[in-house]
SEKOL-334109 format. One record per residue: chain; x, y, z negated of N, C-alpha, C in turn. Coordinates in steps of 0.1 Angstrom, whole numbers. Layout:
// SEKOL-334109
 chain   n_X   n_Y   n_Z  ca_X  ca_Y  ca_Z   c_X   c_Y   c_Z
     A     X     Y     Z     X     Y     Z     X     Y     Z
...
//
This chain:
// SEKOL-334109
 chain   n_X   n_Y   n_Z  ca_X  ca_Y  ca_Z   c_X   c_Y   c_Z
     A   525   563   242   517   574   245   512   581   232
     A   511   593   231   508   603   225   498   611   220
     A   490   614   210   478   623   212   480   632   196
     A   485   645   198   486   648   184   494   640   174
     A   505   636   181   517   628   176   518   620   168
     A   503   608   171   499   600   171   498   590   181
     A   504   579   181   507   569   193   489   561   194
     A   487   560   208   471   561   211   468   546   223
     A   461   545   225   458   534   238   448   546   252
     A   453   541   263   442   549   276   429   548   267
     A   424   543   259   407   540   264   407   549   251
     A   414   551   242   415   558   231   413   572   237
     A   424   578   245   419   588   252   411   591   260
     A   405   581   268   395   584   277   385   590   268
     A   377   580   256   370   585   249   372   598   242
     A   382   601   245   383   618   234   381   627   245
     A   385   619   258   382   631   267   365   633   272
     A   358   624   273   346   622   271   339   627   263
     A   346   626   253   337   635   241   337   650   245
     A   352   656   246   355   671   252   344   673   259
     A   343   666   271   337   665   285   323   669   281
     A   315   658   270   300   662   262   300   673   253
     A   310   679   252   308   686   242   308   700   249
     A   312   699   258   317   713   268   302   716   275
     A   300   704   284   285   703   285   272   707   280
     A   276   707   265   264   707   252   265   722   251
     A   276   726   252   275   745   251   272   750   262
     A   275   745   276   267   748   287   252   750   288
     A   250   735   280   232   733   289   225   747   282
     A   214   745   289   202   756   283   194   748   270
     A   191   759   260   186   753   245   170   760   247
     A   164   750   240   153   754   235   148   752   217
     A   143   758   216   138   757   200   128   757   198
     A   119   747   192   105   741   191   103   749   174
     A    92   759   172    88   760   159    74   760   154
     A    72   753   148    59   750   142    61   749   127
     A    50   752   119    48   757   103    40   742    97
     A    47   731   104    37   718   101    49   705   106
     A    47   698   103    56   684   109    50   678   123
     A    65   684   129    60   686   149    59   671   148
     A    64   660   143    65   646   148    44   642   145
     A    41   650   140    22   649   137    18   648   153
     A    25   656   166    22   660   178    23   653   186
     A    22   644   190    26   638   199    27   649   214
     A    22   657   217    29   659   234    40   671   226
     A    46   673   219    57   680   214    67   667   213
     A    64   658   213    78   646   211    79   643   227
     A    65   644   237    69   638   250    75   649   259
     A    69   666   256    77   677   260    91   674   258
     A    97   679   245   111   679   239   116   665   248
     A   116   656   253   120   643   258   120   648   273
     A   115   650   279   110   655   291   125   664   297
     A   125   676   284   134   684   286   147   679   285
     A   153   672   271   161   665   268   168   657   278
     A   158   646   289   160   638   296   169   650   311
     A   162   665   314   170   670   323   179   682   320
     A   183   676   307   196   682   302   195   693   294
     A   187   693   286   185   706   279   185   701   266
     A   194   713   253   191   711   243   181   711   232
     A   175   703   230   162   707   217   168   708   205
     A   156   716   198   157   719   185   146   719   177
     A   140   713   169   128   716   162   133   722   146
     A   124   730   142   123   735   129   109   736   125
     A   110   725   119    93   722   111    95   723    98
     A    81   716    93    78   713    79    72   700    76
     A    79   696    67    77   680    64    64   679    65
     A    56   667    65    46   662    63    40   663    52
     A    25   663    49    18   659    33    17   644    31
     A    20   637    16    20   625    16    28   614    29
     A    15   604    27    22   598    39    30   601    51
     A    21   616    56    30   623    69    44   621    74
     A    48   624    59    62   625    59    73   620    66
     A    68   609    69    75   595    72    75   596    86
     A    63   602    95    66   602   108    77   615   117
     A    82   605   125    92   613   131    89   607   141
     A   108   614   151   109   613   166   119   600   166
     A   120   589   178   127   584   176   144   595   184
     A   153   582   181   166   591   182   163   599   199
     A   170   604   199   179   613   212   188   621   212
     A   203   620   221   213   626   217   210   637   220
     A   201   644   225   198   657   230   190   663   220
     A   180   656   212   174   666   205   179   665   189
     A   171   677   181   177   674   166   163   684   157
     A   165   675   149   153   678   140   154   681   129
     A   149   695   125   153   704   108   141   700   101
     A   138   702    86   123   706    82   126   709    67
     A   120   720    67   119   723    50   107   712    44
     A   107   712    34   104   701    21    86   707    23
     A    81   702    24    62   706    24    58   711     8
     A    52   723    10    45   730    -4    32   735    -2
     A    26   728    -6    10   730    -6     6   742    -8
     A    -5   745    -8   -11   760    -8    -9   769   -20
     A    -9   779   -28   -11   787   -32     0   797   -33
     A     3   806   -45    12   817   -44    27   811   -42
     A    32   798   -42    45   793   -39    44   795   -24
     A    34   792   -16    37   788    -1    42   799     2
     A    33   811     2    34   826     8    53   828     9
     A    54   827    -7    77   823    -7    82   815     1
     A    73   801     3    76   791    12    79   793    26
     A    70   800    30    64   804    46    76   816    50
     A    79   829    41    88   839    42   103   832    44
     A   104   823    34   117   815    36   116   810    51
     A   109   803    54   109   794    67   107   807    77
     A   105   816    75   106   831    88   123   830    86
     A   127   834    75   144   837    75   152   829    79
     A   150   813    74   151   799    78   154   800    97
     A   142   802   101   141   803   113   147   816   124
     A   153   823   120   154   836   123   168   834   124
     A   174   830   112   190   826   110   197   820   120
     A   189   807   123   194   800   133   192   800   146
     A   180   810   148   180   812   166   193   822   166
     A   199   834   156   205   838   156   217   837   162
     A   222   823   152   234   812   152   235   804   163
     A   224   801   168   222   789   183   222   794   191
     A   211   808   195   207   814   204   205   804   214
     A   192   802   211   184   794   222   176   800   235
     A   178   802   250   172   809   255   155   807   252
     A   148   800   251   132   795   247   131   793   233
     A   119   797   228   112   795   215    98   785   224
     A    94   778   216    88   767   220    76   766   207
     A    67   776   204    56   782   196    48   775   192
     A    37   765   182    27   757   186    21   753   173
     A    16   764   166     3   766   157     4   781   158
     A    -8   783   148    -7   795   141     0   801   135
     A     2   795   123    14   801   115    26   805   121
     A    29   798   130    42   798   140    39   818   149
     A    23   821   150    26   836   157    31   843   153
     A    31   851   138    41   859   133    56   859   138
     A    57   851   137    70   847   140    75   845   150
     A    67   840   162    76   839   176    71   852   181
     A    62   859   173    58   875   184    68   885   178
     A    80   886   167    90   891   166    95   883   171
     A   100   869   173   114   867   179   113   870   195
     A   102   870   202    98   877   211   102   889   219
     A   109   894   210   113   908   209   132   909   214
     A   135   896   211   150   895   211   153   890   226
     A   159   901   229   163   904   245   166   888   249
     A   173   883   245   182   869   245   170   855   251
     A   156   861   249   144   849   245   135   850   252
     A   123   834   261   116   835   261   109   827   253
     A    93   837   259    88   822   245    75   814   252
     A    68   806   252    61   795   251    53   797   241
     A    41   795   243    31   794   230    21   784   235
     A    18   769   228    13   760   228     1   760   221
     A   -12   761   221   -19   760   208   -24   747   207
     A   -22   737   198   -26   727   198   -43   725   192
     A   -42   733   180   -59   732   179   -62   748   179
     A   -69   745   180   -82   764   181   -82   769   162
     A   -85   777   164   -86   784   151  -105   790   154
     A  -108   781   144  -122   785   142  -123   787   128
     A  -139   792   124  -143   793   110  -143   807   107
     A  -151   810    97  -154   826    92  -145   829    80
     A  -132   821    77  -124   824    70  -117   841    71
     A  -120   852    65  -119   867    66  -109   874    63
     A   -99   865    57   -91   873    48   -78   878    54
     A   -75   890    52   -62   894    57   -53   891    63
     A   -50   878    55   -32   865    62   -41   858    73
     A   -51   857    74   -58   848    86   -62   861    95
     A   -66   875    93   -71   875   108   -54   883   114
     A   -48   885   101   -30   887   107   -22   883   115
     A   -28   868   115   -24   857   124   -31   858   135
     A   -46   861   135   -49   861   144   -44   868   153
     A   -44   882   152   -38   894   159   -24   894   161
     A   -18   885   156    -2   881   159    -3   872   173
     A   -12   862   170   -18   854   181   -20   863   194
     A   -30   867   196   -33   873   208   -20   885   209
     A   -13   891   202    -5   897   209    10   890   216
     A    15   873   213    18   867   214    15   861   225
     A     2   860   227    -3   858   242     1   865   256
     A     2   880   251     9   887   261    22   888   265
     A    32   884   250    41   881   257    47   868   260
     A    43   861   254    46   850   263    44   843   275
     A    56   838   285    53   835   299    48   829   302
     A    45   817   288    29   811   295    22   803   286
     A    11   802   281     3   796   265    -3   786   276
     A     2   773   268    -8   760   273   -19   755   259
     A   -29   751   266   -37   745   262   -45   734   263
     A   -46   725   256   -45   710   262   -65   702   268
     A   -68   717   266   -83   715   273   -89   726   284
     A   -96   724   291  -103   739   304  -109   748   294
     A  -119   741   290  -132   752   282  -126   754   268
     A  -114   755   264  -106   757   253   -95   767   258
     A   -94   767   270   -85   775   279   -91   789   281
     A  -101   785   287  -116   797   289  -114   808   276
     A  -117   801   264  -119   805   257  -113   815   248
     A   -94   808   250   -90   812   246   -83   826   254
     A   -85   824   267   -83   836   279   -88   847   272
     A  -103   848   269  -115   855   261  -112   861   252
     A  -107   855   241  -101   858   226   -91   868   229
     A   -83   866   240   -68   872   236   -68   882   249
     A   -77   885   258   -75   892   274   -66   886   280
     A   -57   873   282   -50   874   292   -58   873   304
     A   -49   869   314   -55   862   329   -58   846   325
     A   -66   843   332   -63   826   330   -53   820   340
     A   -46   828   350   -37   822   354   -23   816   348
     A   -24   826   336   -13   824   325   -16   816   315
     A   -23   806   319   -26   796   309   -25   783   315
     A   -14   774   309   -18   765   313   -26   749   310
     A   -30   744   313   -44   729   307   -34   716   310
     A   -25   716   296   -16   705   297   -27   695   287
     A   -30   680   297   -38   676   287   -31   666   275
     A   -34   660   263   -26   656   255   -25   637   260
     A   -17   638   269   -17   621   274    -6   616   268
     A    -4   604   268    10   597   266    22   601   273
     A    33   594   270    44   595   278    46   583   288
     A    43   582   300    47   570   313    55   558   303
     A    64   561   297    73   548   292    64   541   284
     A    49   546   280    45   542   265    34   531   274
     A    30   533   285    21   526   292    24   510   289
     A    13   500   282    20   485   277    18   476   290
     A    20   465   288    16   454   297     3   455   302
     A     1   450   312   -11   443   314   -16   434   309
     A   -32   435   302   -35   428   292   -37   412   302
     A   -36   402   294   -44   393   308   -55   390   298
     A   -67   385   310   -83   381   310   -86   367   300
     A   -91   367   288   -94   359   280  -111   362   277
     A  -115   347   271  -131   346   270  -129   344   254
     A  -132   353   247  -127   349   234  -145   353   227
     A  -146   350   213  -164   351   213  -161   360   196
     A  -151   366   197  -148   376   189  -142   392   197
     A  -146   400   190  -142   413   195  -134   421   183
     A  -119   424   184  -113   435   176  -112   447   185
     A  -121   459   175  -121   470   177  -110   480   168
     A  -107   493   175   -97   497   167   -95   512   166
     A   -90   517   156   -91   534   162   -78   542   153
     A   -73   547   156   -63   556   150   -64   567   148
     A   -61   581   140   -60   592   139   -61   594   124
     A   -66   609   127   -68   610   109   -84   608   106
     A   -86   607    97  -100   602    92  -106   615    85
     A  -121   614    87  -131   620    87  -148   615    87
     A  -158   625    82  -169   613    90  -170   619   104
     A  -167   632   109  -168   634   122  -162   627   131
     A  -153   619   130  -140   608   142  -144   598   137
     A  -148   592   125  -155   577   124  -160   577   116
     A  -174   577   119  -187   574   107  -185   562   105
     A  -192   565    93  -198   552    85  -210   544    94
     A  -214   554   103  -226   546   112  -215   530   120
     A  -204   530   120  -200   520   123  -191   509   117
     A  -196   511   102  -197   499    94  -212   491    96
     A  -217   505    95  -235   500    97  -239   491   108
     A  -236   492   122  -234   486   129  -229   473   132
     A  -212   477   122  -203   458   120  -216   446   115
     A  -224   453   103  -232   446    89  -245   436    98
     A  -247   445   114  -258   436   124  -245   426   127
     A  -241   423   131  -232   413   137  -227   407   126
     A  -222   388   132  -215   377   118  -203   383   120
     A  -193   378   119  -177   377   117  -172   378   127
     A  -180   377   140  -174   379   152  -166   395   155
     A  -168   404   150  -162   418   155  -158   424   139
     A  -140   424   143  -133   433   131  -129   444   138
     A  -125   458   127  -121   465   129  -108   471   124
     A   -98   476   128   -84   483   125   -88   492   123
     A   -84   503   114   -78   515   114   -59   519   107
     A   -56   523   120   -42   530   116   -46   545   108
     A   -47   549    99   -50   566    95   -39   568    93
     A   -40   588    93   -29   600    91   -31   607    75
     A   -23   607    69   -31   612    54   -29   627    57
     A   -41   631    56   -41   645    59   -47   648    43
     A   -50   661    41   -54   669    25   -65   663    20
     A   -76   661    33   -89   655    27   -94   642    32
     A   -84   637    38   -87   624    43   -88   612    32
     A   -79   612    20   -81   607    12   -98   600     7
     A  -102   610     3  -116   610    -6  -129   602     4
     A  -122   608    20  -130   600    29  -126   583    27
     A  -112   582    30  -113   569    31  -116   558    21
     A  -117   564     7  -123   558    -2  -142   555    -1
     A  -145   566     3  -160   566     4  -161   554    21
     A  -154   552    27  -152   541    39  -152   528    31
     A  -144   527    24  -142   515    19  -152   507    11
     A  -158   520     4  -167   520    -6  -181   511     1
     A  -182   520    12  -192   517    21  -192   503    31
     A  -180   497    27  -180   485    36  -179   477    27
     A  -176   477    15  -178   468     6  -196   465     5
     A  -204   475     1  -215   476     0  -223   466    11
     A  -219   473    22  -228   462    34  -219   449    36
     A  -211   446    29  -206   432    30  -200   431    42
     A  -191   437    46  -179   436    61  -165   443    57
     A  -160   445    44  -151   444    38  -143   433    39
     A  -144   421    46  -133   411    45  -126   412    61
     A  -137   423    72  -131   424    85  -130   438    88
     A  -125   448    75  -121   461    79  -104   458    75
     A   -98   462    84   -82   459    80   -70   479    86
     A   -71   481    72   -63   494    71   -48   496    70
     A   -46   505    73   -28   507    71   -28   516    74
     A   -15   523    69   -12   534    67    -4   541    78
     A    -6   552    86     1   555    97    16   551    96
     A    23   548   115    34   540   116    41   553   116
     A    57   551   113    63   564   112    66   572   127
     A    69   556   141    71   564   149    62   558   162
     A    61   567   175    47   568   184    49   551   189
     A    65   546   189    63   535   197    62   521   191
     A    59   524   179    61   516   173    40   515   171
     A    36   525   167    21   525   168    13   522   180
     A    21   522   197    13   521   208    20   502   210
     A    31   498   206    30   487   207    18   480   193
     A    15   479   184     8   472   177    -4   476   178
     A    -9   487   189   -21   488   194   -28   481   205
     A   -20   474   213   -22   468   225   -25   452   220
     A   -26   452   210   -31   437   208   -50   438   203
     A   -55   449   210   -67   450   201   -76   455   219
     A   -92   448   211   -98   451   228  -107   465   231
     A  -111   469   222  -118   482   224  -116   495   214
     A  -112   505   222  -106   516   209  -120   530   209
     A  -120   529   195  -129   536   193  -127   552   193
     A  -132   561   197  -130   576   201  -148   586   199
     A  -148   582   190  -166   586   190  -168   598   180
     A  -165   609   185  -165   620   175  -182   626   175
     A  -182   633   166  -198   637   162  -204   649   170
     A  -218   648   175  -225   650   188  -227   666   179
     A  -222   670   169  -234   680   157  -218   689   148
     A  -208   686   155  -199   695   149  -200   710   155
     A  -194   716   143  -192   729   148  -177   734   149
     A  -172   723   150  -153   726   152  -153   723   165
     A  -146   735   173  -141   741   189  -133   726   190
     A  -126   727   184  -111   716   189  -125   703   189
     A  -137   696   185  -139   684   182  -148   686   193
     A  -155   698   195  -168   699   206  -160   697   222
     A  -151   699   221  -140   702   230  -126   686   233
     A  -131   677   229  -119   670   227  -120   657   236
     A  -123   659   249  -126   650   259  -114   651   265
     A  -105   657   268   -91   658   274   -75   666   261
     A   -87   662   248   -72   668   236   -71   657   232
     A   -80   647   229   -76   634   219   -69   626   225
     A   -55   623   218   -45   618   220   -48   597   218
     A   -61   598   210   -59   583   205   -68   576   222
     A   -79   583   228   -86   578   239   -76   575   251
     A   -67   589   250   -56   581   261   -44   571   252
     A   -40   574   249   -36   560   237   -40   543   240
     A   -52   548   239   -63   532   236   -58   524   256
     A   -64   538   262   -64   536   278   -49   527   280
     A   -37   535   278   -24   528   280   -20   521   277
     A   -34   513   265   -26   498   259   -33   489   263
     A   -42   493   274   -52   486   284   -64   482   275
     A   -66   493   265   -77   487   263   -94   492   268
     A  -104   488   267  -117   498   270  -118   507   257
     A  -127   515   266  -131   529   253  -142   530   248
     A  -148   532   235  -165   534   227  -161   550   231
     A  -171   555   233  -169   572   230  -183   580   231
     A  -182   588   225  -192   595   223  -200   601   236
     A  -214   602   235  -222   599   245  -222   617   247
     A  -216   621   253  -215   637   254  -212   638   272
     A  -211   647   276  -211   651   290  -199   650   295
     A  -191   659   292  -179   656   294  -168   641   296
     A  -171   633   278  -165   617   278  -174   610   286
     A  -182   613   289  -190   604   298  -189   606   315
     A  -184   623   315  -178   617   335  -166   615   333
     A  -159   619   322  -142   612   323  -141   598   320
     A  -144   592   312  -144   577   307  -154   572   316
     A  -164   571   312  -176   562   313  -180   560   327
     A  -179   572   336  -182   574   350  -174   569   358
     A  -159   569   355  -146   562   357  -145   550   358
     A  -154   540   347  -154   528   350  -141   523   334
     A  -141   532   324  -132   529   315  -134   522   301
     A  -153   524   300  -156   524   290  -171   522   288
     A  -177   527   277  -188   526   278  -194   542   263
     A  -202   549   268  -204   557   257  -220   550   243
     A  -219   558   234  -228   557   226  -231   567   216
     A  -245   570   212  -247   576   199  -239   579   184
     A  -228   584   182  -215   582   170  -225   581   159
     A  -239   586   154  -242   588   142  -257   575   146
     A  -257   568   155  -266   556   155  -268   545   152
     A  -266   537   141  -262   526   146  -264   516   154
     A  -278   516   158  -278   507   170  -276   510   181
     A  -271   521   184  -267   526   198  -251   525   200
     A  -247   520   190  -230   516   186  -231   502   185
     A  -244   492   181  -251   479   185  -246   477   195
     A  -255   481   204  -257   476   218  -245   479   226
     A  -239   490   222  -224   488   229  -217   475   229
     A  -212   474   215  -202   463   210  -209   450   215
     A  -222   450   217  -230   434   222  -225   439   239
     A  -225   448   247  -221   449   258  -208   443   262
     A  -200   448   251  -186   444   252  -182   426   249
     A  -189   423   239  -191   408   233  -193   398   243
     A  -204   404   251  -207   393   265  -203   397   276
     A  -193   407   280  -189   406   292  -173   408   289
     A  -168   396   288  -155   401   284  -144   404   292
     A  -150   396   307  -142   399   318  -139   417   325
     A  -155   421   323  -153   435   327  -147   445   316
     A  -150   441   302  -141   448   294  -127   448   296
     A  -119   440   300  -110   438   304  -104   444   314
     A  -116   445   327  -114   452   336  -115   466   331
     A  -121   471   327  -122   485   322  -107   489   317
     A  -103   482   304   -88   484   304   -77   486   311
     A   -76   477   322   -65   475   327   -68   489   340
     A   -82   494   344   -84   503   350   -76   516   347
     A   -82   516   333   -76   531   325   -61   531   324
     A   -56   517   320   -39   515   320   -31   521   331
     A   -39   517   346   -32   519   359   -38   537   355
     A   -46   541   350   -50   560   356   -37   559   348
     A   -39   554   333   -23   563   324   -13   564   335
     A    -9   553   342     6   549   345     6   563   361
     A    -6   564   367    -2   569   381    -4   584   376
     A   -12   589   367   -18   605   368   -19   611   354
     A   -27   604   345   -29   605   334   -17   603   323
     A    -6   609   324     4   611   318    12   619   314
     A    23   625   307    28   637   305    38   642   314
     A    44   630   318    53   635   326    46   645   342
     A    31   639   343    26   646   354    18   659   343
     A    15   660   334     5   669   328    13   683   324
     A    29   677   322    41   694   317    42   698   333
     A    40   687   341    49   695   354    44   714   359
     A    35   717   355    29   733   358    42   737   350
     A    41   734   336    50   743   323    63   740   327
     A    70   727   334    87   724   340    89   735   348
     A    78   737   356    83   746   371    81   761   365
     A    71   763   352    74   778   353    90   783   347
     A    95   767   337   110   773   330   115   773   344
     A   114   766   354   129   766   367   125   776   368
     A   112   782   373   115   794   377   117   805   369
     A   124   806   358   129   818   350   141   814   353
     A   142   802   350   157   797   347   167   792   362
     A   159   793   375   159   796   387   173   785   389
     A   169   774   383   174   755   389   165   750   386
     A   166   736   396   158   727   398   162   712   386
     A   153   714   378   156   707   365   152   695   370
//
């Protein structure tokens, strides 16, 4: 037998015909194109979206920007459905502005070349730029905001954006927002309807949900917290707190190197040397990918989530249903510390998930971790509680379904 007059085996051909078969397919399905002016793999509900899609046959595409420092390193894992671009990361000043124009032409080129029916929008810097491509008969577009744009920053290229923003709002079919009173707000800012918004909150993905922890009486407590560092996401009030307690309670941190996180985590370190609990702070450097970070999280019993009662950042006053590490902590069955505010306190605490506290107290971060110390059974219970919300409700696959059904209905099949 024959193939291009080349003598071949059946299974030799089957496979080429299979490939045809995917390949014919691949130019059929419907494309989307994810663009953000930042490294989308930073996102976690942009890796569980794009998966989501990918899994009912749609092509992804992301075009980012590498990460700073360590960043760099995090990505998606594989999928034959999605694919991932990113220009080289350039820090601020008169380079970027070249930087940023390139990555408009960058990006312009290839929706050209692809023609993706969806742009898939999700910072700021990204409005310029999806509110022209907006424009191209061929497109709809999606605008995500992941964090809020606050601050009295005045200058021209910021309130440009802004106004790209809200006009971006109107055309696109629908701006999610991963909180209510962030949703409100941003209805406000821009005049849409708030029916055109949707409150996708930032949960895990169902697959990431770990084991069930089982019930142990152990007379030590590892606490643990992940994200990027700050003193607003974790004070030094909870080294202060480690220094009342002996050896019995260590703490993990996974960090994100972000521009100014550095200088903090030094002044962390600094500070635990000082009170003498330096031998039970144990650091590392963020994992490159999400499942690799939610499995080495589930060996720890309480995750810390205690942002500051006295910010004046929207996204941190607001981050009872955006913080990615609280549901995180939940899915790897562990219980939650969190900040003693109104909101974490009827979602967690009221729930039966956790327990809240003072972030800038230290003995009100005390009496927690002694709460947790002697009842180990119900901490336990508290975990495995939040584990089963992740697995039945509290997940992404239930949190996109608003934003699945508005693409079927453009795209008028049942995905």
């Amino acid at each position: 037998m024959y193939v291009d007059g080349t003598p071949t085996t059946s299974s030799k051909i089957q496979k080429q015909e299979n490939l045809l078969v995917n390949n014919e397919l691949k130019r059929s399905s419907p494309k989307i194109l994810y663009v953000q002016y930042s490294n989308p793999a930073a996102y976690p509900p942009l890796e569980h979206s794009s998966r989501i899609l990918a899994e009912q046959g749609w092509q992804v595409f992301f075009l980012g920007i590498r990460g700073f420092g360590g960043a760099d390193l995090l990505g998606f894992p594989f999928h034959s459905n999605i694919v991932v671009r990113k220009l080289p990361f350039c820090p601020g000043g008169w380079k970027q502005k070249f930087h940023y124009l390139w990555f408009c032409i960058w990006v312009m080129g290839w929706t050209l070349f692809w023609r993706p029916r969806w742009i898939y929008a999700s910072d700021l810097l990204s409005c310029p730029l999806a509110l022209l491509l907006s424009f191209f008969p061929f497109l709809k577009v999606i605008y995500h905001e992941h964090d809020s744009p606050f601050g009295s920053d005045g200058s021209f290229w910021r309130r440009f954006c802004l106004w790209t923003r809200k006009k971006l709002a109107h055309r696109a079919k629908q701006c999610v927002l991963p909180d209510r009173n962030r949703a409100f707000y941003f209805s406000g800012q821009t005049g849409i309807k708030n029916e055109k918004v949707a409150v996708v909150w930032n949960c895990p993905a169902k697959e990431e949900v770990r084991e069930e922890k089982r019930i142990v009486h152990e007379e030590r407590l590892r606490i643990y917290y992940h994200g990027s560092l700050g003193s607003d996401r974790l004070s030094l009030s909870v080294l202060r707190a480690m220094a009342m307690f002996p050896d019995s309670i260590e703490l993990s941190v996974v960090w994100y190197e972000t521009m100014d996180a550095e200088a903090y985590l030094q002044e962390f370190k600094s500070t635990a040397a000082q009170l003498g609990v330096e031998h039970r702070i144990h650091i590392r450097n963020a994992l490159s990918r999400r499942y690799q970070l939610m499995a080495h999280a589930q060996h720890y019993d309480v995750g810390l989530a205690m942002v500051s009662r006295n910010t004046d950042n929207i996204n941190l006053r607001h981050s009872a249903c955006t913080s990615n590490k609280v549901f995180d902590y939940l899915a790897c069955g562990m219980a939650v510390l969190v900040s003693d505010l109104p909101d974490w306190r009827k979602i967690y605490v009221a729930s039966g998930y956790g327990l809240a506290c003072n972030p800038e107290d230290p003995k009100s971060i005390v009496d927690a971790l002694q709460w947790f110390l002697d009842h180990p059974r119900e901490m336990r219970e508290m975990g495995e509680r939040g584990r089963q919300r992740i697995s039945a409700e509290w997940n992404y696959e239930q949190q996109f379904k608003p934003v699945l059904e508005m693409i079927c209905k453009y795209e008028r099949v049942n995905l």
